[in-house]
C-alpha positions in Angstrom: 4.1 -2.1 -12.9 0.1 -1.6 -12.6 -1.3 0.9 -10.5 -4.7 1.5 -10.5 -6.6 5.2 -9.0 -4.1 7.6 -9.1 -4.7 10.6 -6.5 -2.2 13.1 -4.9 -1.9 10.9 -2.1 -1.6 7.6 -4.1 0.9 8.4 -6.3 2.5 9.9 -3.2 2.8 6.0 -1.5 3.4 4.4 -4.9 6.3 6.2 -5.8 8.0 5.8 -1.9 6.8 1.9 -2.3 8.6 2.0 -5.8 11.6 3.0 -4.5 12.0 0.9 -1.4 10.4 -2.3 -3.0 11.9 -2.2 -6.8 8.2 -4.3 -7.0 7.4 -6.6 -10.0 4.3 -5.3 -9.2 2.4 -2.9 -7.3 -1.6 -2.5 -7.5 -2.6 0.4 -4.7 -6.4 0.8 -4.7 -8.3 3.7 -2.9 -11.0 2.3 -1.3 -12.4 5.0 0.7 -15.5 5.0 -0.6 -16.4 1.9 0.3 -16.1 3.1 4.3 -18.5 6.2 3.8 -19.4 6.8 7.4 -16.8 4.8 9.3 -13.6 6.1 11.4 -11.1 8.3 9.5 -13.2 8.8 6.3 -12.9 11.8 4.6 -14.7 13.4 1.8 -12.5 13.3 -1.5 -11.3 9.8 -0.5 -7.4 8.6 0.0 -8.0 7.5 3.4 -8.5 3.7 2.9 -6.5 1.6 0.8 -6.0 -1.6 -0.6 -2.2 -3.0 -1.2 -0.9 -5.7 -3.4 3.0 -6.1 -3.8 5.3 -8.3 -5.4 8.7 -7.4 -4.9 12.0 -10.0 -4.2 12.5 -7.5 -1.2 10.6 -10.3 0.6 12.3 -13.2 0.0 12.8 -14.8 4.0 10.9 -12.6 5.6 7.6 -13.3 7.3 3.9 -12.0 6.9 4.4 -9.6 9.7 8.3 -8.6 8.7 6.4 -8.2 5.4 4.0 -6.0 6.5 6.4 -4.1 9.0 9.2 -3.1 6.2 5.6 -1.5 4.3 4.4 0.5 7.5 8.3 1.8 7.6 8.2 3.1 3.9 4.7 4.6 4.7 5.0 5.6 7.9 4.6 9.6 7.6 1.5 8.7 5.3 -0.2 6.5 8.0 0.4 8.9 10.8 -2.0 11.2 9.1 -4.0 11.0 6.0 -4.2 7.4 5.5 -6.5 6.0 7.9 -5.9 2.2 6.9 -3.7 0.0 4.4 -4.8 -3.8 3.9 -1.5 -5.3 2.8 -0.9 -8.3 0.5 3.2 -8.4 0.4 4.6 -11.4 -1.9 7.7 -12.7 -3.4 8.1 -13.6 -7.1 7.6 -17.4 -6.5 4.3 -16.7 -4.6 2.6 -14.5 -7.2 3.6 -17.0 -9.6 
């Protein structure tokens, strides 16, 4: 599994993704920086993030089931410190 910027708060969401996903793969990228200046920034970053997922989990579910199961999983993490998670969610066959 490839993760990529491990911070308190990302290795936090990876290891609660881990668990409920059993992903193939998981690529969680803080991209605070990149929002300097906008809403919910924070110095020392973990505030905006970047989600890639492949897990069988989502075999027959939709885009928006998808994305729903992921906002469950994280939900204590997005009521607070995480001020936004773009979410790529796909099945085996579509990372293929």
């Amino acid at each position: 599994m490839k993760v990529k910027n491990m911070g308190m708060m990302t290795d936090q969401m990876r290891g609660k993704l881990a668990t409920a996903l059993s992903p193939q793969s998981l690529d969680l990228v803080d991209e605070s920086e990149k929002h300097r200046g906008h809403a919910g920034y924070r110095d020392g970053g973990e505030s905006h993030f970047r989600l890639t997922v492949v897990s069988a989990v989502f075999e027959g579910l939709s885009r928006l089931e998808r994305q729903r199961r992921i906002n469950e999983v994280l939900a204590e993490e997005l009521a607070g410190p995480v001020h936004a998670l773009s979410i790529r969610a796909l099945t085996p066959g579509e990372a293929a």
